[in-house]
C-alpha positions in Angstrom: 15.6 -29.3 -6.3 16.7 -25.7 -7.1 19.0 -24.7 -9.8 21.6 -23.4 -6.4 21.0 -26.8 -4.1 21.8 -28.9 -7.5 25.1 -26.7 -7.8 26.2 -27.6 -4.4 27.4 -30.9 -5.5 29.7 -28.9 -7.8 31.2 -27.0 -5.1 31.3 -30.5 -2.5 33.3 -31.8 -5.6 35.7 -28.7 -5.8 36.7 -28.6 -1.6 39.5 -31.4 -2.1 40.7 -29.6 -5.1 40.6 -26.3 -3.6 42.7 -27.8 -0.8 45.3 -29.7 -2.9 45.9 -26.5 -5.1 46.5 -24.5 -2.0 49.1 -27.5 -0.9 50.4 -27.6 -4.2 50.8 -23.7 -4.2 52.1 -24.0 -0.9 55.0 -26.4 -1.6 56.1 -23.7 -4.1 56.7 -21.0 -1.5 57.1 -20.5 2.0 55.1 -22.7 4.3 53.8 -19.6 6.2 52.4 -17.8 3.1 51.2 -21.5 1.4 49.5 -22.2 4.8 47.2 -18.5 4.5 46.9 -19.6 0.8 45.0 -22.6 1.8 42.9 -21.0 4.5 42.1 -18.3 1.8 41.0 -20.7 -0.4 39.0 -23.2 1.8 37.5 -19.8 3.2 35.8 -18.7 -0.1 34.7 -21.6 -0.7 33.1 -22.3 2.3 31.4 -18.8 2.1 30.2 -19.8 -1.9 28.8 -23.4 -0.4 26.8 -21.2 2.3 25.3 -19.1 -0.3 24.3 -21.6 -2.6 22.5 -23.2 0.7 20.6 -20.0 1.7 19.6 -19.7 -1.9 21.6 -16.8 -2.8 23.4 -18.1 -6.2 24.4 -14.4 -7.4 26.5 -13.8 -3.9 27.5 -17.4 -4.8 28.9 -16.7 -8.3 30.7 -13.7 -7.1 32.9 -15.7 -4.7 33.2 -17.8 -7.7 34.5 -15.9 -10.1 36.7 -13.7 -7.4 38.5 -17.8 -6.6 38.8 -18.0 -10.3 40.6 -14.6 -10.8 43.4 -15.3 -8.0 44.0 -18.9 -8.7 43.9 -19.7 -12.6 44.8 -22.6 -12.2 42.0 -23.9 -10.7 40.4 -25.5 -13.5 37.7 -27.4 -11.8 36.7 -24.2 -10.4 35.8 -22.7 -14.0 34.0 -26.0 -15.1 31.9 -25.2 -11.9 31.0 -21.4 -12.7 30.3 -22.7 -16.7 27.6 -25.4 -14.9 26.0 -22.5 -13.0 25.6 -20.1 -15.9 24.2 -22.5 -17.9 21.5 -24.1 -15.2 20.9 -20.0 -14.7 20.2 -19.7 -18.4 22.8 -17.0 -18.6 24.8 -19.0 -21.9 26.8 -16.5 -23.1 28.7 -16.3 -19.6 28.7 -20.1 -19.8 30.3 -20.1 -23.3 33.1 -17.7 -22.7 34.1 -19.6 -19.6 34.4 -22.8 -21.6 35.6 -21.4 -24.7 38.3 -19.6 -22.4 39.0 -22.9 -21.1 39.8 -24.5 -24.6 42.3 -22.2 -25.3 44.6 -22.6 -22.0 47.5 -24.6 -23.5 48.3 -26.7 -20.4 45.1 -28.7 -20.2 45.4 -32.2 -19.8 43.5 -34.5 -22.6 40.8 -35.7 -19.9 40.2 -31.7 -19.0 40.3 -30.6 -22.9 37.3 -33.3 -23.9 35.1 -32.6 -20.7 35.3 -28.2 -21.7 34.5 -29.3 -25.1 31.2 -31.3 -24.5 30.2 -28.4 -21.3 30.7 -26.2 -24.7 28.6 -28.2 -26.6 25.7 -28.6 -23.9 26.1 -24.8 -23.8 25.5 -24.8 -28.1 22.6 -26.9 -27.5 21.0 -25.2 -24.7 21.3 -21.9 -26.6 19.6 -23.7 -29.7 22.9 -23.6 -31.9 22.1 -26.9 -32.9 24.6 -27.5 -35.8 27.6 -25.7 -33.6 27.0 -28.4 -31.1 26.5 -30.8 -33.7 29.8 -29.5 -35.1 31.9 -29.8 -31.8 30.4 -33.6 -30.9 31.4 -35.0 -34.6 34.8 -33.7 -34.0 35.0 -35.4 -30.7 33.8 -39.1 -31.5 36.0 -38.5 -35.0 39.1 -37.9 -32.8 38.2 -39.5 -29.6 36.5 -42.4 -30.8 34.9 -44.7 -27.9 36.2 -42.5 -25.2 33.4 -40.0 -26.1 30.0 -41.4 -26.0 28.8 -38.5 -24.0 29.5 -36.8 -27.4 27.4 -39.6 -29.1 24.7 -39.1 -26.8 24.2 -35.8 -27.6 24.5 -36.1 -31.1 21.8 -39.0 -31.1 19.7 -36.6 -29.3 20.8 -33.4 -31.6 19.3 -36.2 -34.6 16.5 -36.5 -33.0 15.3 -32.8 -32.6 16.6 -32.7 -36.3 14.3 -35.3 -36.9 17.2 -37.0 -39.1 16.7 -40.6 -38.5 19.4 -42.3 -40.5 22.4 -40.1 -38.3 20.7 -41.2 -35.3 20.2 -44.7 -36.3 24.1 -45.0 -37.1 25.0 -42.6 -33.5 22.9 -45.2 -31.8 25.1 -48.0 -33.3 28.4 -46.3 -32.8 27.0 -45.8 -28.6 26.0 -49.0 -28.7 29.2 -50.5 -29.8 31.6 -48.0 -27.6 29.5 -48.7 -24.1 27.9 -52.1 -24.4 24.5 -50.7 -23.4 21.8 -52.0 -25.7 20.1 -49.6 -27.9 17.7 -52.2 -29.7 14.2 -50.0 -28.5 15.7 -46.6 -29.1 16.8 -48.4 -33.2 13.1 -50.1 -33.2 11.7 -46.2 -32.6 13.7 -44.9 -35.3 13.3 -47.6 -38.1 9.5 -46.9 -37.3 9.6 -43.4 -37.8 11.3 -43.9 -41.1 8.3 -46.8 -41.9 5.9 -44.3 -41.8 7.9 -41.4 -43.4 8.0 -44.2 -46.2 4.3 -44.8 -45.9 3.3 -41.4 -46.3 5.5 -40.9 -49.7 3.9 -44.3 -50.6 6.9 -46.5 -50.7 5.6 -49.7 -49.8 9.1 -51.9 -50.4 10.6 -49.4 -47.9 8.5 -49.2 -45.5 8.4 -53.3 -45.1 12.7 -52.6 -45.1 12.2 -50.5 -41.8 9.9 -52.2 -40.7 12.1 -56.2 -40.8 14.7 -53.3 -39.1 12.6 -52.5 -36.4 11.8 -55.9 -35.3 15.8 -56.8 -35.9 16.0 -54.2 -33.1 13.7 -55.0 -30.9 11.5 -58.1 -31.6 8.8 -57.1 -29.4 8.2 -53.8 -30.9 4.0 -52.6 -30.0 5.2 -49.8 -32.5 6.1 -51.7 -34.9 3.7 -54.7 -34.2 0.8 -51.9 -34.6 2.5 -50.7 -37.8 2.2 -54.1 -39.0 -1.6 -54.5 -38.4 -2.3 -51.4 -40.2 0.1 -52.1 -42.8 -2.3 -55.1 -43.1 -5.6 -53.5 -43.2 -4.6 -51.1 -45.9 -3.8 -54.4 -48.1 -7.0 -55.9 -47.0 -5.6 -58.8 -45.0 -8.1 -58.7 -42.0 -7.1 -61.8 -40.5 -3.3 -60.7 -40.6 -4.4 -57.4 -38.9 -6.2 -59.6 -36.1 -2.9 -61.5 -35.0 -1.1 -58.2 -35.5 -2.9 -56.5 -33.0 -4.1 -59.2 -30.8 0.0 -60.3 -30.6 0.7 -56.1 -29.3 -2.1 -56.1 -26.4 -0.6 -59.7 -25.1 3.0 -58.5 -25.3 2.4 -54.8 -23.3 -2.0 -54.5 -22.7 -0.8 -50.9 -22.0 -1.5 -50.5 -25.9 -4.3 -52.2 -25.6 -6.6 -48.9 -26.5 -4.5 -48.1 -29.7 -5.1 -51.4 -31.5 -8.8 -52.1 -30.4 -10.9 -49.8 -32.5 -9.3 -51.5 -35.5 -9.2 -54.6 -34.0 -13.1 -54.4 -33.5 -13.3 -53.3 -37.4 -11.3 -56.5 -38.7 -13.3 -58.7 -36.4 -16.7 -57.1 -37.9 -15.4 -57.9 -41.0 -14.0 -61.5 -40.9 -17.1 -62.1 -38.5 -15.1 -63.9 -35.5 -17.4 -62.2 -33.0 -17.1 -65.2 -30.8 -12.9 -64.9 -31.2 -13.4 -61.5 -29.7 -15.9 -61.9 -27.2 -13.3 -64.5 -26.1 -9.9 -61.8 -26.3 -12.1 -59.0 -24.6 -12.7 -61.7 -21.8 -8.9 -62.2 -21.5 -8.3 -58.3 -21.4 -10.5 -57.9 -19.3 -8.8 -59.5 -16.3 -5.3 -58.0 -17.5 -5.9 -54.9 -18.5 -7.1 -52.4 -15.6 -8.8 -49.9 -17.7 -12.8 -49.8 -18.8 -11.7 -49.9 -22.8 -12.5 -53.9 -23.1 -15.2 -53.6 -20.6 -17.0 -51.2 -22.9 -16.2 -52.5 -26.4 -17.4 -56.3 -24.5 -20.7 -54.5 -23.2 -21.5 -53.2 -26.6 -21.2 -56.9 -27.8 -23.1 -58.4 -25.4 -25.9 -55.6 -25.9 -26.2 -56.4 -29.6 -26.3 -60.6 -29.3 -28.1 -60.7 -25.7 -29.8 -57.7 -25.8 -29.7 -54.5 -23.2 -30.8 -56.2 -19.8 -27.7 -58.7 -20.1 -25.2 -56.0 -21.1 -26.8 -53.5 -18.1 -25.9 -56.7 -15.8 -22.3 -57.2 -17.1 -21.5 -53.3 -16.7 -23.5 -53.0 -13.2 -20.8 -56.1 -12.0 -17.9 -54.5 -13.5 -18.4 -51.3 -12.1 -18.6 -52.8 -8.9 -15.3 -53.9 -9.4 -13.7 -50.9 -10.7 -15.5 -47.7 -10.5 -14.9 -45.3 -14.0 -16.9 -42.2 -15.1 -16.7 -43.6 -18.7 -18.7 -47.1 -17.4 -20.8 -44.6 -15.6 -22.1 -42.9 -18.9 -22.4 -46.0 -20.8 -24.8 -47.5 -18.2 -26.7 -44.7 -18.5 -26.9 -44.9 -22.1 -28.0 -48.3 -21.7 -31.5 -47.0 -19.7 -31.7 -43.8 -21.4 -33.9 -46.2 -24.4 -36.5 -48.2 -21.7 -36.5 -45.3 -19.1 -40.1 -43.3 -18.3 -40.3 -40.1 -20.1 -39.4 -38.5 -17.0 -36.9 -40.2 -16.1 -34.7 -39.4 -19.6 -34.1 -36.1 -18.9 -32.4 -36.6 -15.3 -30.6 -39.6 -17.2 -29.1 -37.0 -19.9 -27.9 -34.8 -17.4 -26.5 -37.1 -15.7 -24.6 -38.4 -18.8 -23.4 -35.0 -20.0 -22.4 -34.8 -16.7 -20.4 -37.7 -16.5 -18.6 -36.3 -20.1 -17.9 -33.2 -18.7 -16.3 -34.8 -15.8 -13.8 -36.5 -18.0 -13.0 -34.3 -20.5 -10.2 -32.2 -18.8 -8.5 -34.9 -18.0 -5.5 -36.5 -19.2 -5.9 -39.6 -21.4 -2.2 -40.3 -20.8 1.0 -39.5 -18.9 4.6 -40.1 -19.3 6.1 -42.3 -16.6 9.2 -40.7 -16.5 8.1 -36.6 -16.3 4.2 -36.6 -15.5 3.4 -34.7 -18.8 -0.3 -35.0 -19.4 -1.7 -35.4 -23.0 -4.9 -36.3 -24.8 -3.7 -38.5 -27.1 -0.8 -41.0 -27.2 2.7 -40.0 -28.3 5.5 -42.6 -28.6 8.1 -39.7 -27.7 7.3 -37.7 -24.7 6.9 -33.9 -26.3 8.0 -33.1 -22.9 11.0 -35.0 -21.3 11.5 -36.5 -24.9 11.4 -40.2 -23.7 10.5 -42.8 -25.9 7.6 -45.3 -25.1 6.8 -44.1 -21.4 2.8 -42.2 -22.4 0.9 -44.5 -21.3 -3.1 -44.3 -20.7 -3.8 -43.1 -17.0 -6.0 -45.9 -15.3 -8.7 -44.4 -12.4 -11.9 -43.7 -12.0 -11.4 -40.7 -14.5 -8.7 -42.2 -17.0 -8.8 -45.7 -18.5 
């Protein structure tokens, strides 16, 4: 939806208002002129609505700004033009107008808080982080619980700040004025502070965050992953297992983060027949080729090619995938004629150069495409929605 169809809303809201003011005005003085007054109004507003339909928002803002000049009292009506400057990109204009509103003396409390946070919004879409920051503290500080719009943006202003410990405590305070539980949004930032901890080599604080995270959410895959390589870098392969085997039961979307080192610890410990029997399971629940493959290799090295070529030739049948594709080919390239190898190699080039443009995962929430898994979107700056993209050429 365009930036002028989204601001038709705006105006929809303002008709009623438009209308009262004009009664309002019109109880003051003389029915006759109140009456004109009224039609005045509703007229330029009607003429801004059709120009914000025919995609004209400049002819839009004009009518605007003209209602604004001849009726100052019309507050609504400024709060609409601020919203327009702002999804136009044209801030400063946004700023004055809310600034300008701040300073009127008559607003009413509701009014006062809602130009504030449109003057914060405008701070943060201008990149004048710790003005917004500024304006948001002072709100929740005076306001309390009848801000957590204010919260909201300060959680997110701590996020972009990457200051973990204000937006743990925001989350809280959001948490505790609106009743809507913040447990994964905590979970996400304890983990980021485990791993800030790991890298500095604090070992005691990184196990803190990491009893936090699981406070917060108890079925954490970030912080169950965390966990399992916690545990491999302390040599506890068996620990590691049920770390990672515990993730790809809870959410088998992770299933392709935890399974390289999953395959390692296995190796290791030497329960090839515990993860012949896990691969089995993933198999059937997990709709990508990741098990399929890591389960072929198996099979290759304890029953040898021809049974491995048989388990990939059914699977494939079942869901098709470029990746099985190559690693079937791979598996004749070794007992194929002389020449036959070279057609096989360009077919499995081929088949690589097929996949590697493509996106290894999306976000659920704004499509962003990425190669490697993120647990915040760099896009729509979600938490936990990249997930691998399943298909012939994804997972």
């Amino acid at each position: 939806m365009s930036e002028a169809l989204q601001a038709v809303w705006w105006v929809l809201a303002l008709l009623p208002v438009a209308a009262f003011s004009g009664w309002l005005i019109g109880r003051r003085g003389a029915e006759r002129s109140g009456g004109q007054r009224v039609s005045r109004l509703s007229s330029s507003y009607f003429r801004g609505l059709n120009f914000l339909l025919n995609e004209q928002p400049d002819k839009a803002i004009e009518v605007f700004l003209q209602i604004a000049e001849v009726d100052k009292d019309t507050v609504e009506t400024h709060f609409a033009l601020g919203n327009l400057f702002r999804r136009r990109g044209e801030v400063d204009r946004a700023i004055r107008i809310h600034q300008n509103l701040i300073e009127r003396p008559h607003l009413s409390e509701d009014q006062r808080i809602q130009a504030v946070l449109e003057l914060g919004e405008d701070f943060m879409r201008a990149g004048l982080l710790d003005r917004a920051e500024g304006l948001f503290a002072d709100l929740v500080k005076v306001h309390g619980g009848v801000a957590p719009k204010a919260l909201r943006h300060l959680i997110s202003i701590y996020q972009l700040e990457r200051d973990w410990p204000k937006a743990i405590e925001h989350a809280r305070q959001y948490e505790a004025a609106t009743g809507e539980p913040m447990g994964k949004l905590l979970a996400q930032f304890h983990c980021e502070l485990v791993e800030i901890a790991r890298t500095s080599g604090d070992v005691e604080q990184a196990r803190t965050h990491l009893r936090a995270a699981y406070d917060a959410d108890s079925h954490s895959a970030r912080a169950g992953i965390i966990s399992g390589r916690m545990a491999l870098a302390e040599g506890d392969d068996a620990a590691a297992i049920r770390a990672f085997e515990r993730v790809a039961r809870h959410d088998v979307d992770y299933l392709p983060e935890v399974l390289q080192s999953l395959l390692q610890a296995c190796a290791r410990t030497g329960e090839r027949g515990r993860l012949r029997a896990f691969l089995a399971e993933m198999i059937e629940r997990f709709p990508g080729v990741t098990p399929m493959l890591a389960l072929a290799r198996l099979i290759e090295h304890d029953d040898g090619v021809d049974a491995a070529r048989q388990f990939l030739t059914r699977q494939l049948r079942r869901r098709p995938s470029v990746r099985g594709q190559k690693a079937l080919i791979d598996l004749g390239l070794d007992e194929s004629a002389e020449t036959s190898r070279d057609t096989l190699r360009l077919l499995g080039e081929l088949s690589e150069q097929l996949v590697a443009g493509e996106a290894a995962y999306r976000c659920g929430h704004c499509g962003f495409g990425a190669r490697a898994h993120h647990w915040q979107c760099p896009s729509c700056k979600r938490w936990d929605t990249i997930k691998p993209v399943h298909g012939a050429f994804g997972e």
